[in-house]
HTML snippet that shows the backbone in 3Dmol.js (N, CA, C, O; Angstrom):
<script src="https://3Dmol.org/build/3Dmol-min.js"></script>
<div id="view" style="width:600px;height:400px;position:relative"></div>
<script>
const pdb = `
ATOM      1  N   UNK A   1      97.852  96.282  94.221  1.00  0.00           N
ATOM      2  CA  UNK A   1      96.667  96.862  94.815  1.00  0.00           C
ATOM      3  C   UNK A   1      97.045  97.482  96.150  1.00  0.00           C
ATOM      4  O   UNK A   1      97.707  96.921  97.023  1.00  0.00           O
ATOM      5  N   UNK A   2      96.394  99.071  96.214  1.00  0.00           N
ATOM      6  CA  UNK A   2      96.851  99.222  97.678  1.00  0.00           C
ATOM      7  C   UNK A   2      96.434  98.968  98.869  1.00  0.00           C
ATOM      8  O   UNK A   2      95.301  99.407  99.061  1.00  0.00           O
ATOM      9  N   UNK A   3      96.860  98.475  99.681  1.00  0.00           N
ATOM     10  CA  UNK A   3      96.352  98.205 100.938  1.00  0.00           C
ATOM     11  C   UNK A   3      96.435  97.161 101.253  1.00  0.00           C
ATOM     12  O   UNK A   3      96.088  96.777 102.370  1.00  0.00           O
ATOM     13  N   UNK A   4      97.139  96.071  99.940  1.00  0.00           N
ATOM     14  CA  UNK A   4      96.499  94.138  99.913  1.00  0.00           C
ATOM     15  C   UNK A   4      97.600  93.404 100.647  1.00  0.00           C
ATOM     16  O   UNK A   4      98.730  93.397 100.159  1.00  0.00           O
ATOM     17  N   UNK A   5      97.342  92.784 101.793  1.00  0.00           N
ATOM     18  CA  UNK A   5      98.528  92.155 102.222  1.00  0.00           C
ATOM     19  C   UNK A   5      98.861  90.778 101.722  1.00  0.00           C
ATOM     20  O   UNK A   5      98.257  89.773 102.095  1.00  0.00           O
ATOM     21  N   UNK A   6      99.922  90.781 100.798  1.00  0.00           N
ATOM     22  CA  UNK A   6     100.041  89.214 100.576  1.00  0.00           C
ATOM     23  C   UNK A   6     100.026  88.050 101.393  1.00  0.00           C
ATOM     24  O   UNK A   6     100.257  88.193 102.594  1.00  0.00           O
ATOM     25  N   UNK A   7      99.797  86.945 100.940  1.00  0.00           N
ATOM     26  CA  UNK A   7      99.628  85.686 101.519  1.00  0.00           C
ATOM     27  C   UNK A   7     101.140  85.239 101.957  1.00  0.00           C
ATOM     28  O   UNK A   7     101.901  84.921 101.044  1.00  0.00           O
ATOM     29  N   UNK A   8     101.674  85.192 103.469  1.00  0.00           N
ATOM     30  CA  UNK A   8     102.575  84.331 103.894  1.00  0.00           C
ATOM     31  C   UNK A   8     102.968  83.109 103.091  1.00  0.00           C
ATOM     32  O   UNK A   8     102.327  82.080 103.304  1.00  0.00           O
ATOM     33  N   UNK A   9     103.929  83.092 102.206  1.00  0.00           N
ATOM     34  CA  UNK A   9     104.082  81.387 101.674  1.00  0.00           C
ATOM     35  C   UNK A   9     104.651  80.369 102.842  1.00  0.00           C
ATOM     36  O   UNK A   9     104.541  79.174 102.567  1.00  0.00           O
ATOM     37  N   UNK A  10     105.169  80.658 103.946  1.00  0.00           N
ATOM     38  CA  UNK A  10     105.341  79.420 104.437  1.00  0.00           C
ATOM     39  C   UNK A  10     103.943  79.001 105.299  1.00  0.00           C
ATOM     40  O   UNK A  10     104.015  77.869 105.777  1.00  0.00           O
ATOM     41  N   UNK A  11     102.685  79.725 105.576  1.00  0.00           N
ATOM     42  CA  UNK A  11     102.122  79.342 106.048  1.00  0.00           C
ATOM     43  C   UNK A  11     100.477  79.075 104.869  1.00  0.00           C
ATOM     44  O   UNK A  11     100.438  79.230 103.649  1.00  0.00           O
ATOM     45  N   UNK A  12      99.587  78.747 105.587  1.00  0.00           N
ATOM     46  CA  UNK A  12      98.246  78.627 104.985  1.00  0.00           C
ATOM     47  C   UNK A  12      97.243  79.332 105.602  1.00  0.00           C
ATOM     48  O   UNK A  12      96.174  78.784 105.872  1.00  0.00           O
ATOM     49  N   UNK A  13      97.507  80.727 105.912  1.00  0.00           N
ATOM     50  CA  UNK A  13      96.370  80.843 106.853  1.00  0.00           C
ATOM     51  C   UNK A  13      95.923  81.974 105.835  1.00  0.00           C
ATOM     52  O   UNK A  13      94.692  82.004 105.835  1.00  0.00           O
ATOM     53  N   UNK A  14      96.241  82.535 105.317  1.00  0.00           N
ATOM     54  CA  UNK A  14      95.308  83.677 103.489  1.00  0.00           C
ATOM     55  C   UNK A  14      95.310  82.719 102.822  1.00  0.00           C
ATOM     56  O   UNK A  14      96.411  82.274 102.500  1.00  0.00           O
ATOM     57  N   UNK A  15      94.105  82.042 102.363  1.00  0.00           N
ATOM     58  CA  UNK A  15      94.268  81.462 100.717  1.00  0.00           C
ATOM     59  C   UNK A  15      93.278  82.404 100.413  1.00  0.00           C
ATOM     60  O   UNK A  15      92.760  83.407 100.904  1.00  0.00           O
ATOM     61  N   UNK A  16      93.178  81.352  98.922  1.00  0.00           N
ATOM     62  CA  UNK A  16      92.227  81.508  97.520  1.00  0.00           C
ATOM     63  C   UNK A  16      91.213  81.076  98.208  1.00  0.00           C
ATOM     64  O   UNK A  16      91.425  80.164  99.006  1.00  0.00           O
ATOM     65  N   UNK A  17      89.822  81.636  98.067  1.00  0.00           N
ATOM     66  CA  UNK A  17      88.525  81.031  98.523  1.00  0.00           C
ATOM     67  C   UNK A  17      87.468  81.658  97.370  1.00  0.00           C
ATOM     68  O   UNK A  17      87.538  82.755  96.815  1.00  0.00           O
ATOM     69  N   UNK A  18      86.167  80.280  97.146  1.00  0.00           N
ATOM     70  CA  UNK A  18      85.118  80.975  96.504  1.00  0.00           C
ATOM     71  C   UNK A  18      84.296  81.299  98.039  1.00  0.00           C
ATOM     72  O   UNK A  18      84.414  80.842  99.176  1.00  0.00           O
ATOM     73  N   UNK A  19      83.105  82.703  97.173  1.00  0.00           N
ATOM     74  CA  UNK A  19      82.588  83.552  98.687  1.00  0.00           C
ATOM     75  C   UNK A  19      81.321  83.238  97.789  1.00  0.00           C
ATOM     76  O   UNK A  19      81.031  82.711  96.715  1.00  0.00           O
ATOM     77  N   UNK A  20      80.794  83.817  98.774  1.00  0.00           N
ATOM     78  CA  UNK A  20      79.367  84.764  98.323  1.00  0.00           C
ATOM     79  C   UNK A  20      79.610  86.257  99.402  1.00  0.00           C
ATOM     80  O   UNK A  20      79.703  86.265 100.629  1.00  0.00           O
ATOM     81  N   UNK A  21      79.651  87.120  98.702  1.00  0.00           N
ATOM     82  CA  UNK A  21      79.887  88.993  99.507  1.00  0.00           C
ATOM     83  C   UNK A  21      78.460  89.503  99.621  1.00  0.00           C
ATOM     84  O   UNK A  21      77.604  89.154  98.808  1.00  0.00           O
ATOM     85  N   UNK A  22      78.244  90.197 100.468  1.00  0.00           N
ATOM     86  CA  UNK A  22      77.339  91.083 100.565  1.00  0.00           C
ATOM     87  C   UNK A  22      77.982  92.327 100.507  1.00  0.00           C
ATOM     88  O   UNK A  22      78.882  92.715 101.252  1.00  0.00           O
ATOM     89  N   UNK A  23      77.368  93.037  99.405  1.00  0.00           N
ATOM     90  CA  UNK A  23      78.181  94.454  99.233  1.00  0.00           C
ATOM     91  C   UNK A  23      77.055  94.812  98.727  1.00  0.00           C
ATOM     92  O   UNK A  23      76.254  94.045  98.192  1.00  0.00           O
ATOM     93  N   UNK A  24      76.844  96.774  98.954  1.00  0.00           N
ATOM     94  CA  UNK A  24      76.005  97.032  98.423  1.00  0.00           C
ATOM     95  C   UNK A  24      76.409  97.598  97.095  1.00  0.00           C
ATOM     96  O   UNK A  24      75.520  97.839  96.278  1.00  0.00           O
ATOM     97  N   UNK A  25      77.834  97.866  96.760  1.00  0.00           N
ATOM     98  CA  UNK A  25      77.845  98.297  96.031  1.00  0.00           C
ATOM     99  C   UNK A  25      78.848  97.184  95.178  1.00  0.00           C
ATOM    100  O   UNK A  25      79.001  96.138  95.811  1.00  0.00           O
ATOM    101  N   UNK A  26      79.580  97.232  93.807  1.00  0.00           N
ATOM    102  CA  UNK A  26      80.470  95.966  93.769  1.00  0.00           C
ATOM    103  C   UNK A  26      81.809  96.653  93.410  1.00  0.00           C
ATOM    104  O   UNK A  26      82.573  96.121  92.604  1.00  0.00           O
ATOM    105  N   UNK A  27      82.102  97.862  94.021  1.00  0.00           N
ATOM    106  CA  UNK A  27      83.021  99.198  93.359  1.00  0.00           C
ATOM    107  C   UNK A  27      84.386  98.608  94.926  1.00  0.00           C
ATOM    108  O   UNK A  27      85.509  99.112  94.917  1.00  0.00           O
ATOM    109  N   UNK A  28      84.094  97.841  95.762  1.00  0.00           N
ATOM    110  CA  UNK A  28      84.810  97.828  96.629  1.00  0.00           C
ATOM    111  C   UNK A  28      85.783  96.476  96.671  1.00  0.00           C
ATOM    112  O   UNK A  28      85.342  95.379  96.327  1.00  0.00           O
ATOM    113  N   UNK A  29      87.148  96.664  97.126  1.00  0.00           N
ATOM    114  CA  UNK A  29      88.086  95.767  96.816  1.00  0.00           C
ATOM    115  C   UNK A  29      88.590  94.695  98.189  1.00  0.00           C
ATOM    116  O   UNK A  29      89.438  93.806  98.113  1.00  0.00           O
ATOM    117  N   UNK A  30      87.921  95.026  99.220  1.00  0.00           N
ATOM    118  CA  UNK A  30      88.073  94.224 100.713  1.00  0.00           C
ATOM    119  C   UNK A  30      86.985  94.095 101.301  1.00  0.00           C
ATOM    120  O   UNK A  30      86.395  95.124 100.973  1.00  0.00           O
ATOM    121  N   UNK A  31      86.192  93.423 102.070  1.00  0.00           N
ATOM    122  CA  UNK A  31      85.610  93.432 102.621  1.00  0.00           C
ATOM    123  C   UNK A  31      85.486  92.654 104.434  1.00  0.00           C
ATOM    124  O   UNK A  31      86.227  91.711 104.712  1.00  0.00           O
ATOM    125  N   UNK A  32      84.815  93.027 105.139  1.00  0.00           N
ATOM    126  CA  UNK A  32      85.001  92.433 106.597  1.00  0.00           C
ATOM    127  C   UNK A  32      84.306  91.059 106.807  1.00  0.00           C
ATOM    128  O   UNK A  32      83.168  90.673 106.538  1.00  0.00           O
ATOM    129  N   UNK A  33      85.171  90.569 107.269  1.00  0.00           N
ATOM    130  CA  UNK A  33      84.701  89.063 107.228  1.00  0.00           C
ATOM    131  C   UNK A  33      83.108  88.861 107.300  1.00  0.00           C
ATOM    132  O   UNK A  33      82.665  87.916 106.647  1.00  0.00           O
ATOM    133  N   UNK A  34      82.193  89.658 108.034  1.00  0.00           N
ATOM    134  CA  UNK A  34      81.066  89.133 108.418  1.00  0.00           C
ATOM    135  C   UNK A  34      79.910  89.594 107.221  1.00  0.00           C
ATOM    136  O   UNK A  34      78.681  89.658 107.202  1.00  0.00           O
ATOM    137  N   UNK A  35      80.744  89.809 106.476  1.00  0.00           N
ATOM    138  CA  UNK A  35      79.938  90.155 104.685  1.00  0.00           C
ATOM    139  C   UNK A  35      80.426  89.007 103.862  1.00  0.00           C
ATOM    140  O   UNK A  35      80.025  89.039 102.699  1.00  0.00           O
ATOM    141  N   UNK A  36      81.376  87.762 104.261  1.00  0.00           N
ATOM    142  CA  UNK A  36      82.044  87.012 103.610  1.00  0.00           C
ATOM    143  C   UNK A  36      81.551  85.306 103.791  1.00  0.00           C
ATOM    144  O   UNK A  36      81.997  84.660 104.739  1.00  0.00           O
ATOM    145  N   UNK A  37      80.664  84.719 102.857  1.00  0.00           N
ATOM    146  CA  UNK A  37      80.567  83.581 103.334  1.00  0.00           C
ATOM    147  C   UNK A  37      81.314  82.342 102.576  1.00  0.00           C
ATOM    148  O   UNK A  37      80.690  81.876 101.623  1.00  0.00           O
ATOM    149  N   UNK A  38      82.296  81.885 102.818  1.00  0.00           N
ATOM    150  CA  UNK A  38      83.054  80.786 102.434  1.00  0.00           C
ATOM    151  C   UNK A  38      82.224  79.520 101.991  1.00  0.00           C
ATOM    152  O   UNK A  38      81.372  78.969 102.689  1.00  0.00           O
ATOM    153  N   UNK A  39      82.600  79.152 100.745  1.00  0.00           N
ATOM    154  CA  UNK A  39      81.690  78.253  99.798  1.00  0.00           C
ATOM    155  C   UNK A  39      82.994  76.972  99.767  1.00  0.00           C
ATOM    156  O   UNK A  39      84.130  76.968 100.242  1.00  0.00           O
ATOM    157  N   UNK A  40      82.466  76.277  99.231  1.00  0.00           N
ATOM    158  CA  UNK A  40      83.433  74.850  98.996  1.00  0.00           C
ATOM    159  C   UNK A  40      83.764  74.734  97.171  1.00  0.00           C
ATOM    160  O   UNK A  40      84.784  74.346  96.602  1.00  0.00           O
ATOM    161  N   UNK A  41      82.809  75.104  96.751  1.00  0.00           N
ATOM    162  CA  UNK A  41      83.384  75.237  95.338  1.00  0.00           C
ATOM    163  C   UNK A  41      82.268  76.890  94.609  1.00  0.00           C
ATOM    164  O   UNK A  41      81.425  77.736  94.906  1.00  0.00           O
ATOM    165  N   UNK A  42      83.236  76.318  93.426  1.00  0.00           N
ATOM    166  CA  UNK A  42      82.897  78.105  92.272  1.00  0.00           C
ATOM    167  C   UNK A  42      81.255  77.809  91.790  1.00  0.00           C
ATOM    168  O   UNK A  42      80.472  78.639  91.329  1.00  0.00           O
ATOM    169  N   UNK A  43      80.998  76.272  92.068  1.00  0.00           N
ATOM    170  CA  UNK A  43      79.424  76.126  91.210  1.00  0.00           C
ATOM    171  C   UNK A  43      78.555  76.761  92.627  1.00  0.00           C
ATOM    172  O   UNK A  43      77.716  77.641  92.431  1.00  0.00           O
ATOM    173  N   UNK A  44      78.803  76.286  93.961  1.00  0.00           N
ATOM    174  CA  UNK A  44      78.259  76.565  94.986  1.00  0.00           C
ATOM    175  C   UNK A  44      77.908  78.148  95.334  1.00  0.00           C
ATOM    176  O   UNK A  44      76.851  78.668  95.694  1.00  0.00           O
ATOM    177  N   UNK A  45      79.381  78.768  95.049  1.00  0.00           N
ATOM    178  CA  UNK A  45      78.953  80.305  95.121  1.00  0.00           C
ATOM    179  C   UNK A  45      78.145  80.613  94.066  1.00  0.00           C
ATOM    180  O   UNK A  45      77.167  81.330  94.274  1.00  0.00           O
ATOM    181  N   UNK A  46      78.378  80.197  92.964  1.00  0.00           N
ATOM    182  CA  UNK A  46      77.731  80.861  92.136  1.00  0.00           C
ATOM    183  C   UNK A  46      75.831  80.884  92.518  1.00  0.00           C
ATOM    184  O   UNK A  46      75.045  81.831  92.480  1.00  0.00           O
ATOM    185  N   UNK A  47      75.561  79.136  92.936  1.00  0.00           N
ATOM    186  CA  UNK A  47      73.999  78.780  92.947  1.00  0.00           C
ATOM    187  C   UNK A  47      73.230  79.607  93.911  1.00  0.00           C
ATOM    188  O   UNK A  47      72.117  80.133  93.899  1.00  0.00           O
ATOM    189  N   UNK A  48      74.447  79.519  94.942  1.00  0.00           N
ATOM    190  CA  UNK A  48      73.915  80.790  96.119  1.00  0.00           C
ATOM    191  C   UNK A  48      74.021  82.233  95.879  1.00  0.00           C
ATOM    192  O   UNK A  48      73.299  83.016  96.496  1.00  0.00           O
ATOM    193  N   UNK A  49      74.629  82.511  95.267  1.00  0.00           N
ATOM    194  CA  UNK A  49      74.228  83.994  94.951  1.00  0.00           C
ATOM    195  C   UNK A  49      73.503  84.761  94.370  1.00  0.00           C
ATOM    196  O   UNK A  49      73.327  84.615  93.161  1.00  0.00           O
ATOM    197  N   UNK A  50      72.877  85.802  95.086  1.00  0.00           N
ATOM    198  CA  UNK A  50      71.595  86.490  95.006  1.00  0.00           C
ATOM    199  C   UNK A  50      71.580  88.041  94.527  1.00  0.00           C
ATOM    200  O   UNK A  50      71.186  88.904  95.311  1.00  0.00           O
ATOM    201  N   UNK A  51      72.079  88.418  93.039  1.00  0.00           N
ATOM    202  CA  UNK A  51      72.649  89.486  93.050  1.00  0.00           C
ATOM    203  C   UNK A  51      71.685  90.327  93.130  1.00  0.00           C
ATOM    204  O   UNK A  51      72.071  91.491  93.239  1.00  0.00           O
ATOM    205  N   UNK A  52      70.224  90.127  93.111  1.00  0.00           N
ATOM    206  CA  UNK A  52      69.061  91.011  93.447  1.00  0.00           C
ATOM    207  C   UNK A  52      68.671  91.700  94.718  1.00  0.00           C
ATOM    208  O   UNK A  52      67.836  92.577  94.945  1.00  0.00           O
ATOM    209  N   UNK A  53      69.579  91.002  95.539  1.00  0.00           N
ATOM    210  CA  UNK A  53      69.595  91.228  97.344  1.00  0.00           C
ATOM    211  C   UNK A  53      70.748  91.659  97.168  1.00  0.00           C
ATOM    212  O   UNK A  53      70.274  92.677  97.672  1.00  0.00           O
ATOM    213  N   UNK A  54      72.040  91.971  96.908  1.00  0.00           N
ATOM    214  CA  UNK A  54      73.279  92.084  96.657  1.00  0.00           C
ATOM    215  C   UNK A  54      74.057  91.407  97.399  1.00  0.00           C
ATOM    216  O   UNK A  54      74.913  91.886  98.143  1.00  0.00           O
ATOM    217  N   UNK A  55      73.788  90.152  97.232  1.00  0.00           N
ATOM    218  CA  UNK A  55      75.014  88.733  97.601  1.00  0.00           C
ATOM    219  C   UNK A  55      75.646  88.183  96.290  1.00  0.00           C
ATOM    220  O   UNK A  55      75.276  87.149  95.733  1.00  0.00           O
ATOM    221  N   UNK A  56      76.465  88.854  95.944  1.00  0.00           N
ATOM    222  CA  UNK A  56      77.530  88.248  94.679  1.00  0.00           C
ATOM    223  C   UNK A  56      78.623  86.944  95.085  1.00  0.00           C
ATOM    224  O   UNK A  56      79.105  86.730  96.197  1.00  0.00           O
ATOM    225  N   UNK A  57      78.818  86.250  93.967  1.00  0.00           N
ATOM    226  CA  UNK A  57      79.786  85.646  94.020  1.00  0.00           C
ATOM    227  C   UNK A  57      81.079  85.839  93.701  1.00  0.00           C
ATOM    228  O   UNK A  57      81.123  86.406  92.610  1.00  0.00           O
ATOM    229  N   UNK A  58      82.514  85.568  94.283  1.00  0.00           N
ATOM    230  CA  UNK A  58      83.565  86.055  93.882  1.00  0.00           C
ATOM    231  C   UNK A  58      84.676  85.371  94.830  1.00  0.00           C
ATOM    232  O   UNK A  58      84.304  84.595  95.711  1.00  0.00           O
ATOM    233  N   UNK A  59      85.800  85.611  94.677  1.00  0.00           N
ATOM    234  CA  UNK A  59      86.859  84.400  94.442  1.00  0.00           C
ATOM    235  C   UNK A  59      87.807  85.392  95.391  1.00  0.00           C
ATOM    236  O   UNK A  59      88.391  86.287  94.779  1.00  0.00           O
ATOM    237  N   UNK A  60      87.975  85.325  96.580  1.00  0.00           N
ATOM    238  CA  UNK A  60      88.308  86.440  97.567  1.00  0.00           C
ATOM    239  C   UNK A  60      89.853  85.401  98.287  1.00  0.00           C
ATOM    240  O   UNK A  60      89.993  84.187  98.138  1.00  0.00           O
ATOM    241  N   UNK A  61      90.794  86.318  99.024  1.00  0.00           N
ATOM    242  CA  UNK A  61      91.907  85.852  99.307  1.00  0.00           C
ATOM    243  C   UNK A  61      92.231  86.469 100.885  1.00  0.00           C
ATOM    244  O   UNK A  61      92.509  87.635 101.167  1.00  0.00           O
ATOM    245  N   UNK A  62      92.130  85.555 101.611  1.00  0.00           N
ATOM    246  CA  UNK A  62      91.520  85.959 102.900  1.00  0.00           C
ATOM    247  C   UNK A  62      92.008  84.591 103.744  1.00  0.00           C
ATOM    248  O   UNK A  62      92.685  83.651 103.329  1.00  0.00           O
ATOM    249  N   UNK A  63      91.188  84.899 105.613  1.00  0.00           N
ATOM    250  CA  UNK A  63      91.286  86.215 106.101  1.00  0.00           C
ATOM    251  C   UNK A  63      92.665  86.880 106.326  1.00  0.00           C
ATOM    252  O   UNK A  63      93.659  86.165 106.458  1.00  0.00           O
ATOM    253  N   UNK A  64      92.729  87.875 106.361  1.00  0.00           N
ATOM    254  CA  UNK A  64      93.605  88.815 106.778  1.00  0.00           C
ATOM    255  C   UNK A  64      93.525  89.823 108.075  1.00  0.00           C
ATOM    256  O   UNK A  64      92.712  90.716 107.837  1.00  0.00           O
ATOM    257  N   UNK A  65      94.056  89.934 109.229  1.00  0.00           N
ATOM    258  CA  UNK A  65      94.007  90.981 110.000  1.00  0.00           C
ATOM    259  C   UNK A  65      94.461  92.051 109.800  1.00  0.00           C
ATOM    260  O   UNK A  65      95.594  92.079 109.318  1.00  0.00           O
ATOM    261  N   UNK A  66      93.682  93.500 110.122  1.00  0.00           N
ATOM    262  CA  UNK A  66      93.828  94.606 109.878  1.00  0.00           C
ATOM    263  C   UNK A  66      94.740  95.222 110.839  1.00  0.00           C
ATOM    264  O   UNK A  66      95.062  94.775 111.940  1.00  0.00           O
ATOM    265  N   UNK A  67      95.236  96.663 110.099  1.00  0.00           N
ATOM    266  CA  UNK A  67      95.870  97.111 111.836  1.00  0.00           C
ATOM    267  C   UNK A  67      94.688  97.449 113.213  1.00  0.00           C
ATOM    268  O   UNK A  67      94.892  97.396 114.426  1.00  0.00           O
ATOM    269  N   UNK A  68      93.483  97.787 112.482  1.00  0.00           N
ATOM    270  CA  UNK A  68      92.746  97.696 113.901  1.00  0.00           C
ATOM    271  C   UNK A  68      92.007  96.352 114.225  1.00  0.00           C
ATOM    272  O   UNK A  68      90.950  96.419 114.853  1.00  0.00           O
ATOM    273  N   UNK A  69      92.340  95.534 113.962  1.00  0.00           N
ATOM    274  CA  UNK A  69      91.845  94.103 114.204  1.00  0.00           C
ATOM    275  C   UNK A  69      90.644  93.430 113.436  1.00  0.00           C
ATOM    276  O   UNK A  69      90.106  92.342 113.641  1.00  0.00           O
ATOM    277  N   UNK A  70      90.459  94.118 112.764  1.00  0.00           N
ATOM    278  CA  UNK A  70      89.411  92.894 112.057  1.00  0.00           C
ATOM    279  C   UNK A  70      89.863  92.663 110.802  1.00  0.00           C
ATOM    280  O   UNK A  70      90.473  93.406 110.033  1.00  0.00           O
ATOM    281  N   UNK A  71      89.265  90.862 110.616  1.00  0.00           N
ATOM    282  CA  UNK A  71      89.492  90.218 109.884  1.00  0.00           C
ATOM    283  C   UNK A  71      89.212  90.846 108.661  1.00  0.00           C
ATOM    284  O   UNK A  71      88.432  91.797 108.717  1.00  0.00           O
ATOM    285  N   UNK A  72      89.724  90.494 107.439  1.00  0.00           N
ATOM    286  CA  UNK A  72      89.042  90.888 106.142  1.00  0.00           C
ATOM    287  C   UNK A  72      89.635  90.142 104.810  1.00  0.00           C
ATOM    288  O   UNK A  72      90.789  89.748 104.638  1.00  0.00           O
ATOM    289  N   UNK A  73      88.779  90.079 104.127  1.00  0.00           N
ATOM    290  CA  UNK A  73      88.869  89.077 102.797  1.00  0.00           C
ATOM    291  C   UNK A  73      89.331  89.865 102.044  1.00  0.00           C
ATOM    292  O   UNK A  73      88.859  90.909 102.493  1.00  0.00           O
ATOM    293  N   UNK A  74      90.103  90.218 100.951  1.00  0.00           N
ATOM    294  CA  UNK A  74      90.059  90.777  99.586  1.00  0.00           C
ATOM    295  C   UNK A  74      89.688  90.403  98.358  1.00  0.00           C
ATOM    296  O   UNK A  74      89.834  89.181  98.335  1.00  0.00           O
ATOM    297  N   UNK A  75      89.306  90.759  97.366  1.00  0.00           N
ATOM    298  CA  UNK A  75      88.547  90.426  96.365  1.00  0.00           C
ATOM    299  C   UNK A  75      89.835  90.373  95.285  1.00  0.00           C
ATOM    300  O   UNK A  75      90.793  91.139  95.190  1.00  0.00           O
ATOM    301  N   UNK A  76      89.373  88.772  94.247  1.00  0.00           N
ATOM    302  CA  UNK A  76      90.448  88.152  93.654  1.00  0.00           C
ATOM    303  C   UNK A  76      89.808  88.589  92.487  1.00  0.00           C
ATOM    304  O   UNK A  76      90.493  89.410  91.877  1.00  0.00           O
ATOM    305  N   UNK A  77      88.505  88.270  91.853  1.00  0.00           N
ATOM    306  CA  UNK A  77      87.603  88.664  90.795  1.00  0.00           C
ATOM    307  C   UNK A  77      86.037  88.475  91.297  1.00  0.00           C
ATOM    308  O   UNK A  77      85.696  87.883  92.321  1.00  0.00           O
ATOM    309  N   UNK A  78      85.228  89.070  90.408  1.00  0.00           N
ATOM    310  CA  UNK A  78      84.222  88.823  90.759  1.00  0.00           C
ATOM    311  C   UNK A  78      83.706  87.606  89.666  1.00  0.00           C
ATOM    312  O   UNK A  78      84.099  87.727  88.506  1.00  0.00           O
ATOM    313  N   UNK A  79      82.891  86.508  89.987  1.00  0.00           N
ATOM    314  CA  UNK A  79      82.801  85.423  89.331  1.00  0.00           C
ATOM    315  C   UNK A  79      81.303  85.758  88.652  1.00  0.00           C
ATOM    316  O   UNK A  79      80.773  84.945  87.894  1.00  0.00           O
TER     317      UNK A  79
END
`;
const viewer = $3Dmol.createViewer("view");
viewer.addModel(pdb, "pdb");
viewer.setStyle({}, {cartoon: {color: "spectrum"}});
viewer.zoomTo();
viewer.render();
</script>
């Protein structure tokens, strides 16, 4: 994927995370952290998500810093 920065293996600071995204559209492959809300499990995102408001659930690999500084998640699948 272009643009995706892999996860450091000696460290832990990108994992695997379930989200809930706010996107308006679902055509997009990163998003900025403050569209990104970190869930504890896949049943949790799922219960919270509101795809009628466009808060989806999805399985994002994050955070990541950009070259202009903000954080951002990337999208693993959508759940």
């Amino acid at each position: 994927m272009r643009g995706y920065v892999p996860p450091d293996p000696e460290t832990e600071v990108s994992t695997y995370q379930y989200a809930v995204v706010y996107v308006p559209r679902r055509s997009r492959n990163r998003f900025a952290a403050n569209c990104v809300t970190i869930k504890d499990s896949l049943e949790e995102a799922q219960q919270t998500a509101d795809p009628d408001n466009k808060y989806y659930a999805a399985r994002v690999m994050g955070p990541s810093k950009s070259s202009e500084g903000q954080y951002l998640y990337y999208l693993a699948e959508w759940l």
